[in-house]
mmCIF file of the N, C-alpha and C atoms, coordinates in Angstrom:
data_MODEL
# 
_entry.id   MODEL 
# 
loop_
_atom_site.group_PDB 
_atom_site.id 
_atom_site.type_symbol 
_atom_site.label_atom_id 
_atom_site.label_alt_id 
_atom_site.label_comp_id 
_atom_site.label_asym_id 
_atom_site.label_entity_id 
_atom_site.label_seq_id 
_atom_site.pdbx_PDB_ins_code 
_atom_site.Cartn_x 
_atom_site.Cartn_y 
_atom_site.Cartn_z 
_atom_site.occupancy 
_atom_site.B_iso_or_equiv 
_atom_site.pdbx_formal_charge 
_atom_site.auth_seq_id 
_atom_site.auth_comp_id 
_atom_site.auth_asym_id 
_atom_site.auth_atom_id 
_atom_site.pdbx_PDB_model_num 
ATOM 1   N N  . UNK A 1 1  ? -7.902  -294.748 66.604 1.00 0.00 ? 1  UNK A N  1 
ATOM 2   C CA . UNK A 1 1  ? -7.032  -294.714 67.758 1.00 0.00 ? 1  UNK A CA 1 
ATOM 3   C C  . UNK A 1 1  ? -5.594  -294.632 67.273 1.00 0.00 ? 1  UNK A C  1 
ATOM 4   N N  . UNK A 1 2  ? -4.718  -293.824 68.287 1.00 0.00 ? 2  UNK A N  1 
ATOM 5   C CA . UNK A 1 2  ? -3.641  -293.912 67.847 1.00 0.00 ? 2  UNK A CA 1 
ATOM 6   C C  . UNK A 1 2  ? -2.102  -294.386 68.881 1.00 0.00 ? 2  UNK A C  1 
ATOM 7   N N  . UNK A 1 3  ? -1.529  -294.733 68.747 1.00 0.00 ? 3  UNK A N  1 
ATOM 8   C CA . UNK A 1 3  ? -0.558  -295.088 70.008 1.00 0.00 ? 3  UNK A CA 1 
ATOM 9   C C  . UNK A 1 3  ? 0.682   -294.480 69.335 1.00 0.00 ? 3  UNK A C  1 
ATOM 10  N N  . UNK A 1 4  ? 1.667   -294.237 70.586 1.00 0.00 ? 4  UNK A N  1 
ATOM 11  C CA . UNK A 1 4  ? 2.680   -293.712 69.847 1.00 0.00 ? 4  UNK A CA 1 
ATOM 12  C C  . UNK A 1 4  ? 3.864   -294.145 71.210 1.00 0.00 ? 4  UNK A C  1 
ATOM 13  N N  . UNK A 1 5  ? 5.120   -294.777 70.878 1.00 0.00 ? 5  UNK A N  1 
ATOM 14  C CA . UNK A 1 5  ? 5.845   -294.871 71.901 1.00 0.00 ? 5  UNK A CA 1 
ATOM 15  C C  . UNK A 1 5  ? 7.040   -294.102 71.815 1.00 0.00 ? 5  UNK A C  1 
ATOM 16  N N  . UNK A 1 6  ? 7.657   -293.624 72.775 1.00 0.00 ? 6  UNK A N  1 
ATOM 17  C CA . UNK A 1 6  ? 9.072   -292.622 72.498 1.00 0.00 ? 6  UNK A CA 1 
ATOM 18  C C  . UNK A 1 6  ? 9.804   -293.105 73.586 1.00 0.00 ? 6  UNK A C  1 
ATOM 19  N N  . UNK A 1 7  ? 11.030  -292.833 73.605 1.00 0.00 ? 7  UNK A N  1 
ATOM 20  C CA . UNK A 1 7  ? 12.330  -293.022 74.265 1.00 0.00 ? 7  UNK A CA 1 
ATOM 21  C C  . UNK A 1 7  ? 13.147  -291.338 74.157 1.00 0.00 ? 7  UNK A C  1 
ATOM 22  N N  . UNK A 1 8  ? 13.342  -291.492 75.375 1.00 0.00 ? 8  UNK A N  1 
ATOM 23  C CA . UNK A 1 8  ? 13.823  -289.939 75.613 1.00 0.00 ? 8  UNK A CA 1 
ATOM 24  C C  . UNK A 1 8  ? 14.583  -290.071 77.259 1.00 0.00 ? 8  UNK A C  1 
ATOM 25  N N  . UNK A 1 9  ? 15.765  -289.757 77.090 1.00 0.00 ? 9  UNK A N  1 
ATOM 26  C CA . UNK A 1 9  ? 16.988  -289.239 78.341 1.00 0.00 ? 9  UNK A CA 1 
ATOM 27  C C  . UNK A 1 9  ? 16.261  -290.210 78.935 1.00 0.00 ? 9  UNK A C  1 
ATOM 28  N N  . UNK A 1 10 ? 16.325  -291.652 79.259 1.00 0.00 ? 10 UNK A N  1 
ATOM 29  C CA . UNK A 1 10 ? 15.936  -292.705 80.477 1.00 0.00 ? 10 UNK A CA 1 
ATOM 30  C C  . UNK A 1 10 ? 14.306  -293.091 80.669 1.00 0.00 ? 10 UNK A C  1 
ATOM 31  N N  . UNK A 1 11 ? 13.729  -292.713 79.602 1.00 0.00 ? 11 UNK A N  1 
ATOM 32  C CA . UNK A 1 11 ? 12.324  -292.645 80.273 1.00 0.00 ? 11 UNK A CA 1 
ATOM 33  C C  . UNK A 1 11 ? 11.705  -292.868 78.545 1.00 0.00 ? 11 UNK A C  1 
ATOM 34  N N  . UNK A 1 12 ? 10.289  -293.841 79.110 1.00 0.00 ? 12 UNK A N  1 
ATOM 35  C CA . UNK A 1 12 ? 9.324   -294.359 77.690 1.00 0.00 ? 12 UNK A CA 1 
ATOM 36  C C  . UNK A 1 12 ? 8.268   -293.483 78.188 1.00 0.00 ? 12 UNK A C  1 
ATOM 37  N N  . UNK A 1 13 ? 7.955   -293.212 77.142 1.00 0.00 ? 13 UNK A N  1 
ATOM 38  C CA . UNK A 1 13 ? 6.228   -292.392 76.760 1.00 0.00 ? 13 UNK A CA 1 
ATOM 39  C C  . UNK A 1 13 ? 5.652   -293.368 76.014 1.00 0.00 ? 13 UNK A C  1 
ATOM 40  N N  . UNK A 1 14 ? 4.387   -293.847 76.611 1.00 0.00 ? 14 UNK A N  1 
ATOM 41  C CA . UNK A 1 14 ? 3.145   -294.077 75.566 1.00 0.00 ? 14 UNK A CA 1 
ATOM 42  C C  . UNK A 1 14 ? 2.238   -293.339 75.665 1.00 0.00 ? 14 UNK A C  1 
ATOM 43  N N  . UNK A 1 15 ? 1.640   -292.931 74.320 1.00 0.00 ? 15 UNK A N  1 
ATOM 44  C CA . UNK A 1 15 ? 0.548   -291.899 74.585 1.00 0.00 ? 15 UNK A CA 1 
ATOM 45  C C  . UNK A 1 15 ? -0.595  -292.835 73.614 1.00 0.00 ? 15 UNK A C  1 
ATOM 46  N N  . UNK A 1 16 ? -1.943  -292.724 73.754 1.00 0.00 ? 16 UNK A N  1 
ATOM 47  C CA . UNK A 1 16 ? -2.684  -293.474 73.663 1.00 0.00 ? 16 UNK A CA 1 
ATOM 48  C C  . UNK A 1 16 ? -3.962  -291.846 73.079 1.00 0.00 ? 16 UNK A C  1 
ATOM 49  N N  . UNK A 1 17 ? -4.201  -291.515 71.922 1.00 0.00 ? 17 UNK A N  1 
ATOM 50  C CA . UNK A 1 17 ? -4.958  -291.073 71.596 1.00 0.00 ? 17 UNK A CA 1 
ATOM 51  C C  . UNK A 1 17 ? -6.493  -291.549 70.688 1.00 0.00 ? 17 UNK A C  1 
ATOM 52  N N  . UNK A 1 18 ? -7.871  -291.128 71.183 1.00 0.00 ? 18 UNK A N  1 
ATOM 53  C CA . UNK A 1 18 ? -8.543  -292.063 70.806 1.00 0.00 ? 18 UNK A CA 1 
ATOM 54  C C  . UNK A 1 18 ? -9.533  -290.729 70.274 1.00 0.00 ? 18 UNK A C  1 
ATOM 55  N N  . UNK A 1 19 ? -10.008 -291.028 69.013 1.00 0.00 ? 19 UNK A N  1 
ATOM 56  C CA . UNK A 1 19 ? -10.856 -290.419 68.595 1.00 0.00 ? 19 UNK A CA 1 
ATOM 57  C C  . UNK A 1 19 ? -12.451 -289.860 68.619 1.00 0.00 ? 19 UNK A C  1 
ATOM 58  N N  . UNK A 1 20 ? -12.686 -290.302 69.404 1.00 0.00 ? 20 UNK A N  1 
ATOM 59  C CA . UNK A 1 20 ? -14.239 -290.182 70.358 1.00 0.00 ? 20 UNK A CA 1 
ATOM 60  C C  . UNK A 1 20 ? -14.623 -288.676 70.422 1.00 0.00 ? 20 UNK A C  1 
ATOM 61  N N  . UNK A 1 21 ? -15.471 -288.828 71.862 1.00 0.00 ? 21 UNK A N  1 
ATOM 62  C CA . UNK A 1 21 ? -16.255 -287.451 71.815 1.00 0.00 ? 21 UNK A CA 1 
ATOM 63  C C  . UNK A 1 21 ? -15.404 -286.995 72.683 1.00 0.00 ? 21 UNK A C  1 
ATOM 64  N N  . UNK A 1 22 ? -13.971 -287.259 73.157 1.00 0.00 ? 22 UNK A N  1 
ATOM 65  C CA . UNK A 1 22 ? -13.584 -286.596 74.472 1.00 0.00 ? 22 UNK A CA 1 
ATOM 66  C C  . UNK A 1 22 ? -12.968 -287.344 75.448 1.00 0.00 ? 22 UNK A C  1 
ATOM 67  N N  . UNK A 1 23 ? -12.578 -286.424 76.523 1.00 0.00 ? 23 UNK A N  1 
ATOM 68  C CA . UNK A 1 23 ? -12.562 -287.064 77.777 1.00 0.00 ? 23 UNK A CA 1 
ATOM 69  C C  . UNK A 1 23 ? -13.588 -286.163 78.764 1.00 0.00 ? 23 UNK A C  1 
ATOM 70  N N  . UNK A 1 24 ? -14.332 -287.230 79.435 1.00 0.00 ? 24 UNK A N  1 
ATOM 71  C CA . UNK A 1 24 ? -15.346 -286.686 80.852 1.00 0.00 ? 24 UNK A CA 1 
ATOM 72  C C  . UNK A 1 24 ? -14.805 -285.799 81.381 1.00 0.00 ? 24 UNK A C  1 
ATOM 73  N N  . UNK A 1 25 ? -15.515 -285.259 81.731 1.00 0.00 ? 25 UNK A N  1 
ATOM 74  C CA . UNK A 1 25 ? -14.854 -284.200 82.870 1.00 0.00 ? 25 UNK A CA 1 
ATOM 75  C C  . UNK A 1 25 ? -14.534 -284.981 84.325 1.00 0.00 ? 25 UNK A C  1 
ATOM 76  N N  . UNK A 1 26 ? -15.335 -285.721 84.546 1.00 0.00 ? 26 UNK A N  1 
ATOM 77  C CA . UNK A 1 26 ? -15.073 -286.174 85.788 1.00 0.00 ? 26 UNK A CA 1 
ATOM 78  C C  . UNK A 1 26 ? -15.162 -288.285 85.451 1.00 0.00 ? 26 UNK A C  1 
ATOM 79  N N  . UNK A 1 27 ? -13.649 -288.310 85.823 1.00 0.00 ? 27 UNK A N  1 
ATOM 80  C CA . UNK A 1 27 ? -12.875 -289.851 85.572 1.00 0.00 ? 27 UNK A CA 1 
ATOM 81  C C  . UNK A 1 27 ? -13.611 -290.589 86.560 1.00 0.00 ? 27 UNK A C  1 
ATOM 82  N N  . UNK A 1 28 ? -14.093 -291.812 85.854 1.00 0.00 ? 28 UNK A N  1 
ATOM 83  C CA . UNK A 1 28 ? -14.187 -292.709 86.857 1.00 0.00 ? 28 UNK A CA 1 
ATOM 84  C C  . UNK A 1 28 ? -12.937 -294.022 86.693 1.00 0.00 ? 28 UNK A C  1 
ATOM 85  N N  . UNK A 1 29 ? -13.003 -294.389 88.128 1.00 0.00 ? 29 UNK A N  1 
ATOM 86  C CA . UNK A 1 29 ? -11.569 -294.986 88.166 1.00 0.00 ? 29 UNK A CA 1 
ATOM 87  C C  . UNK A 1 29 ? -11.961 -296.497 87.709 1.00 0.00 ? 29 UNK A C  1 
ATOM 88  N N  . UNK A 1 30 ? -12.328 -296.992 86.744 1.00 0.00 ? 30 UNK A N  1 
ATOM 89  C CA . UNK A 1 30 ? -12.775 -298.243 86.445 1.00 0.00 ? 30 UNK A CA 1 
ATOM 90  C C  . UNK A 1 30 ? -11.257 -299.112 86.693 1.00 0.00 ? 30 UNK A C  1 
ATOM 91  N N  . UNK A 1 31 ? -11.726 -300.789 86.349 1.00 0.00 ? 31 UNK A N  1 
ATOM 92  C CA . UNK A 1 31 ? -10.459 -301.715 86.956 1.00 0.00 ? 31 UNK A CA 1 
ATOM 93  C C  . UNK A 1 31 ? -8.934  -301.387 85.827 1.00 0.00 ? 31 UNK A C  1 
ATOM 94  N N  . UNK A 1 32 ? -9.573  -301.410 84.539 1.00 0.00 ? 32 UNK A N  1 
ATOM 95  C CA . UNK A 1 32 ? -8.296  -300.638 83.440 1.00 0.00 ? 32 UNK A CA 1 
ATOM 96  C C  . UNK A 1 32 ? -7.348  -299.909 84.059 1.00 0.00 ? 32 UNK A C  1 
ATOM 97  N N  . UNK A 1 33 ? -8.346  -298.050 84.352 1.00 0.00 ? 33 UNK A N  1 
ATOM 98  C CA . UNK A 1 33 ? -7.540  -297.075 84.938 1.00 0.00 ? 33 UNK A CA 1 
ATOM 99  C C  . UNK A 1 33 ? -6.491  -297.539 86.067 1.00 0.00 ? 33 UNK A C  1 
ATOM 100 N N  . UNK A 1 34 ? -6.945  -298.218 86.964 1.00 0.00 ? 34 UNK A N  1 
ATOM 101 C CA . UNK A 1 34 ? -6.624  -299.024 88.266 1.00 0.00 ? 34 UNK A CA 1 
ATOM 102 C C  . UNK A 1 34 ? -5.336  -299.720 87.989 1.00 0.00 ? 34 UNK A C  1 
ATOM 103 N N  . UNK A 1 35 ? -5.748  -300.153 87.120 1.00 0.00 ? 35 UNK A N  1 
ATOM 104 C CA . UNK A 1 35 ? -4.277  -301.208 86.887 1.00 0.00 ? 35 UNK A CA 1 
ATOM 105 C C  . UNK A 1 35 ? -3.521  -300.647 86.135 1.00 0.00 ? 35 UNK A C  1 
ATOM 106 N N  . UNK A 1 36 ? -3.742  -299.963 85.134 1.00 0.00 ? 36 UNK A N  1 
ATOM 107 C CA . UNK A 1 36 ? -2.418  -299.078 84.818 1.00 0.00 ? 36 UNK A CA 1 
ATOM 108 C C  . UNK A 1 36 ? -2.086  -298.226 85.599 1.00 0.00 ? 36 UNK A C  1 
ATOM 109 N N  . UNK A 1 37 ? -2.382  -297.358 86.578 1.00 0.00 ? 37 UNK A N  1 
ATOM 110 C CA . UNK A 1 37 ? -1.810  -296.737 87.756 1.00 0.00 ? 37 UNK A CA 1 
ATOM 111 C C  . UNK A 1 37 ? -1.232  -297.515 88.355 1.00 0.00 ? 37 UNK A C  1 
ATOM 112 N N  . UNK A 1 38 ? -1.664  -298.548 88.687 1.00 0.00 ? 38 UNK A N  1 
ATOM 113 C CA . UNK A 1 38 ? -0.833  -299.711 89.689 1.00 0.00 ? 38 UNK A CA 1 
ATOM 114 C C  . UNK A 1 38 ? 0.594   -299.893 89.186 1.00 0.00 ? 38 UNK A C  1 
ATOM 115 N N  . UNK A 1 39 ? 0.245   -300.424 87.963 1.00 0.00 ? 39 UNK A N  1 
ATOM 116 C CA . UNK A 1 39 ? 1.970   -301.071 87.235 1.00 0.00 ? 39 UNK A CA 1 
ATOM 117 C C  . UNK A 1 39 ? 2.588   -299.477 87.276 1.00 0.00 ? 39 UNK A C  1 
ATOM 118 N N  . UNK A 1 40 ? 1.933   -298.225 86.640 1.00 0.00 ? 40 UNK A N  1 
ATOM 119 C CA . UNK A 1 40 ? 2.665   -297.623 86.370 1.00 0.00 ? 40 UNK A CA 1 
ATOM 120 C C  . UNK A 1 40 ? 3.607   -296.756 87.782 1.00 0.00 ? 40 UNK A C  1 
ATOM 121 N N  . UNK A 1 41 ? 3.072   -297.024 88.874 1.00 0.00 ? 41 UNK A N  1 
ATOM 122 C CA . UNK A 1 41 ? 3.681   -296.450 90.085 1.00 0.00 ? 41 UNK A CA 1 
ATOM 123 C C  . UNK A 1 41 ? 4.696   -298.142 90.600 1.00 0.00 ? 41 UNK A C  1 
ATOM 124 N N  . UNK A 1 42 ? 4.312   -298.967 90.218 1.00 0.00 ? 42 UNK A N  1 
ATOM 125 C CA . UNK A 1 42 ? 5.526   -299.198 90.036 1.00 0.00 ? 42 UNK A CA 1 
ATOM 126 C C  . UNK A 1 42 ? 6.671   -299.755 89.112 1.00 0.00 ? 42 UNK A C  1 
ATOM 127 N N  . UNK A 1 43 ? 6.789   -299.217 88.839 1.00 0.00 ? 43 UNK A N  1 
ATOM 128 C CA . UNK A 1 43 ? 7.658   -298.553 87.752 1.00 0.00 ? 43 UNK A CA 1 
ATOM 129 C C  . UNK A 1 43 ? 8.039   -297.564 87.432 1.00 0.00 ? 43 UNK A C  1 
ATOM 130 N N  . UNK A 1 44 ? 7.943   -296.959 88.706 1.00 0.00 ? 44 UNK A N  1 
ATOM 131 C CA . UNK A 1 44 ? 8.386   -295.192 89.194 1.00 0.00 ? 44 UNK A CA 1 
ATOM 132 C C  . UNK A 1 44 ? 7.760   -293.932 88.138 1.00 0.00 ? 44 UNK A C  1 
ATOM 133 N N  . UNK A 1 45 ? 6.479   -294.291 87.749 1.00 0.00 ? 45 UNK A N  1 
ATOM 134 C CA . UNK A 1 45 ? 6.104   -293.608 86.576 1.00 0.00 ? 45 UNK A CA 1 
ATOM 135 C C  . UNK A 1 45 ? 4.997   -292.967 87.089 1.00 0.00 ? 45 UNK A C  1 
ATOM 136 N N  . UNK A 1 46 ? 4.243   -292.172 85.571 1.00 0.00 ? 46 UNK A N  1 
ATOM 137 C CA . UNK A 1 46 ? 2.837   -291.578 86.162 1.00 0.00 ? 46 UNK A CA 1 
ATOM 138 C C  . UNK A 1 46 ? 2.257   -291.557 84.846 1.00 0.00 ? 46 UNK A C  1 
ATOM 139 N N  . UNK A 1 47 ? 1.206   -291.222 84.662 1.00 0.00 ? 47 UNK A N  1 
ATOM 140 C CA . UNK A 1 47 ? -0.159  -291.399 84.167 1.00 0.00 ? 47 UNK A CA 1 
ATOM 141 C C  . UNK A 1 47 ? -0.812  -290.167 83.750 1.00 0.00 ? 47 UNK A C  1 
ATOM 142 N N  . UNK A 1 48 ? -1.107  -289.543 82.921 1.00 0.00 ? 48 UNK A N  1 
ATOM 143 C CA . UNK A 1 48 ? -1.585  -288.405 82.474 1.00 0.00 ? 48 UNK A CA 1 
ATOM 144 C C  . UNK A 1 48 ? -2.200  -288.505 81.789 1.00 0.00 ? 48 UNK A C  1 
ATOM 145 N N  . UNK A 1 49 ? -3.883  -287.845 82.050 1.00 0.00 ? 49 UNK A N  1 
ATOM 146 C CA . UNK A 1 49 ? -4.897  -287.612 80.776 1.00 0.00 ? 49 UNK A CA 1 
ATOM 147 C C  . UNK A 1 49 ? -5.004  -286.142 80.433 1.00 0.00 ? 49 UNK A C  1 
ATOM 148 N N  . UNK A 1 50 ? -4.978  -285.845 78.884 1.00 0.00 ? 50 UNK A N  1 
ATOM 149 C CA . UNK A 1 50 ? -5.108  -284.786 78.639 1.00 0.00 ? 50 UNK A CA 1 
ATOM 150 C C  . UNK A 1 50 ? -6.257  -284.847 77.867 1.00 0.00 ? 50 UNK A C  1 
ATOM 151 N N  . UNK A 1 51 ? -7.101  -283.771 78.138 1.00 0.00 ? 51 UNK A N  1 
ATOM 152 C CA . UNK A 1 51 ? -8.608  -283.721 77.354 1.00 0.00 ? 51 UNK A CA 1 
ATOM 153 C C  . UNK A 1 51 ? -7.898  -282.529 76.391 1.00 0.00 ? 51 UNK A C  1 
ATOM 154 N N  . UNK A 1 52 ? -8.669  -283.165 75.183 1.00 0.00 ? 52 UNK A N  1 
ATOM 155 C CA . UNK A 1 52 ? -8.344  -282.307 73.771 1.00 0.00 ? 52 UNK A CA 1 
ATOM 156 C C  . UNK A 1 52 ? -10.035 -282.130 73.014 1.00 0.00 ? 52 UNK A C  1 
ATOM 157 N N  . UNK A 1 53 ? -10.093 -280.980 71.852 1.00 0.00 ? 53 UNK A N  1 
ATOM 158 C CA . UNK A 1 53 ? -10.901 -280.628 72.110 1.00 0.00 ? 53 UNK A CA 1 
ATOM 159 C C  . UNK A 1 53 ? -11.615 -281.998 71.533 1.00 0.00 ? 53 UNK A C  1 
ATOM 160 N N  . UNK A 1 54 ? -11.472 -282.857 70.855 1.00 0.00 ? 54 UNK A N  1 
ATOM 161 C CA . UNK A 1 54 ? -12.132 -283.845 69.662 1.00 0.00 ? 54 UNK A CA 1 
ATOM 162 C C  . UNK A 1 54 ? -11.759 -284.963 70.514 1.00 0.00 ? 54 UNK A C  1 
ATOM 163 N N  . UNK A 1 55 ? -10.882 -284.676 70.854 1.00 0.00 ? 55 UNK A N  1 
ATOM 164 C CA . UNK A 1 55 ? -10.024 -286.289 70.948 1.00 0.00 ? 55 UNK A CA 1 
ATOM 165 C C  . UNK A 1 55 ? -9.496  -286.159 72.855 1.00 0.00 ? 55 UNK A C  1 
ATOM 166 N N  . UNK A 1 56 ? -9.373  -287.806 73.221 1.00 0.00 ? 56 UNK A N  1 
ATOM 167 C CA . UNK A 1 56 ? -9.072  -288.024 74.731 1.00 0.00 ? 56 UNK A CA 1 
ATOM 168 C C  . UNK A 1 56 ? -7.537  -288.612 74.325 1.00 0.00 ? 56 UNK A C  1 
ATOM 169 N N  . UNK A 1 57 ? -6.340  -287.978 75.061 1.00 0.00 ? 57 UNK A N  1 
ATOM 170 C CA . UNK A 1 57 ? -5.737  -288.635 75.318 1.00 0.00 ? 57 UNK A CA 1 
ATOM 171 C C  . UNK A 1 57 ? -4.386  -289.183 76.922 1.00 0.00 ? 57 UNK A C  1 
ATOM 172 N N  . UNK A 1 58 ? -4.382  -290.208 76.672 1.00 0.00 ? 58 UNK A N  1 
ATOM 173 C CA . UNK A 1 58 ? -3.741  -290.572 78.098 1.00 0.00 ? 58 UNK A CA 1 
ATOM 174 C C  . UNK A 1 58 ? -1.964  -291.050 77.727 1.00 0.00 ? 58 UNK A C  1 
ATOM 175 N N  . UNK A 1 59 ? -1.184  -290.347 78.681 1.00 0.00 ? 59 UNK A N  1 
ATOM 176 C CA . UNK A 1 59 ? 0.336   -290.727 78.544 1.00 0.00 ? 59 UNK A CA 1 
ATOM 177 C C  . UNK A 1 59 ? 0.216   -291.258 79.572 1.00 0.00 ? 59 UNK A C  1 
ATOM 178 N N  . UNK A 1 60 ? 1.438   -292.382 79.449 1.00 0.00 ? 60 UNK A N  1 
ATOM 179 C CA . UNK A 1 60 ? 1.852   -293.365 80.719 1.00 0.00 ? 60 UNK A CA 1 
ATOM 180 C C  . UNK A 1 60 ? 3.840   -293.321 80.312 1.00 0.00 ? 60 UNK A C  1 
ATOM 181 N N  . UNK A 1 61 ? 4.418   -292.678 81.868 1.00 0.00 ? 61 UNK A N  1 
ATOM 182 C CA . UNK A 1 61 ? 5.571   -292.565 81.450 1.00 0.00 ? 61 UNK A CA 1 
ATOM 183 C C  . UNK A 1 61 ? 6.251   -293.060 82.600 1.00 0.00 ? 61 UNK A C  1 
ATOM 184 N N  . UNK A 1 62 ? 7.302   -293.767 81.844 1.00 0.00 ? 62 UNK A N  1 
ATOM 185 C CA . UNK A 1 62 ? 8.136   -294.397 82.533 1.00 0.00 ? 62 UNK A CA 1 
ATOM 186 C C  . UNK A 1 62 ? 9.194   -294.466 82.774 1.00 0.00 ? 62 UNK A C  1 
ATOM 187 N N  . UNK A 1 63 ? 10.430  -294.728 83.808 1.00 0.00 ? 63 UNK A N  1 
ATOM 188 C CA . UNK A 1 63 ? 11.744  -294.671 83.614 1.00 0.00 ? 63 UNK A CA 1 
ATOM 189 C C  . UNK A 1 63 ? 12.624  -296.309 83.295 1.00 0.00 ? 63 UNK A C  1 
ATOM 190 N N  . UNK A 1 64 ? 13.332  -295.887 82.757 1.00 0.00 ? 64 UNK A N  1 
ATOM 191 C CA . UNK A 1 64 ? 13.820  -297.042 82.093 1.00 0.00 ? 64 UNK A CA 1 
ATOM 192 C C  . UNK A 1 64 ? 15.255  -297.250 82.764 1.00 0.00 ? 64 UNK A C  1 
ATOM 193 N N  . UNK A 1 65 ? 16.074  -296.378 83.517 1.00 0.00 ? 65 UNK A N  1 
ATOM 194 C CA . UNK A 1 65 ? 17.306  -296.477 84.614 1.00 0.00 ? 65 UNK A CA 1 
ATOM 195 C C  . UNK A 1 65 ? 16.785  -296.876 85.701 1.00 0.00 ? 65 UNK A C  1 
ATOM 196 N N  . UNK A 1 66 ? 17.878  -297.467 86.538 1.00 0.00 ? 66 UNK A N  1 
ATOM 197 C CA . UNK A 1 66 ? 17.184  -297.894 87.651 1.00 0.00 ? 66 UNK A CA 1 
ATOM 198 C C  . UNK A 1 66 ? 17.712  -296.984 88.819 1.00 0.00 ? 66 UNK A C  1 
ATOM 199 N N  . UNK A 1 67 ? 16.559  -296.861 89.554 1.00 0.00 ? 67 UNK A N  1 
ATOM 200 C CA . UNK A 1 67 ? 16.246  -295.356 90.356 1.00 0.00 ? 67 UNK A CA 1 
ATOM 201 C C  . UNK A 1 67 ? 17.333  -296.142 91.823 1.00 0.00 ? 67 UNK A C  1 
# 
């Protein structure tokens, strides 16, 4: 697994890459997913999974000014 955090013009990226078989094609919203959507909307942010071909990974981005 790999994590990676960045700072860029007002706003944090974590990206969360995990070495597995993937990401599903079709997400189920377990209590995890749930709650990081939760915090991350508020916190004026969003949530992105990108399926790669080996590897799953999910960004959670955030703003760090206040809106």
């Amino acid at each position: 697994m790999e994590v990676n955090i960045r700072a860029l013009s007002g706003r944090i990226t974590v990206t969360v890459r995990d070495d597995g078989v993937g990401c599903p094609s079709e997400v189920n919203s377990g209590l995890g997913t749930r709650l990081i959507s939760l915090l991350t909307s508020q916190m004026n942010g969003n949530m992105a999974r990108v399926p790669l071909p080996r590897f799953c990974e999910v960004q959670v981005m955030v703003s760090v000014l206040p809106t």
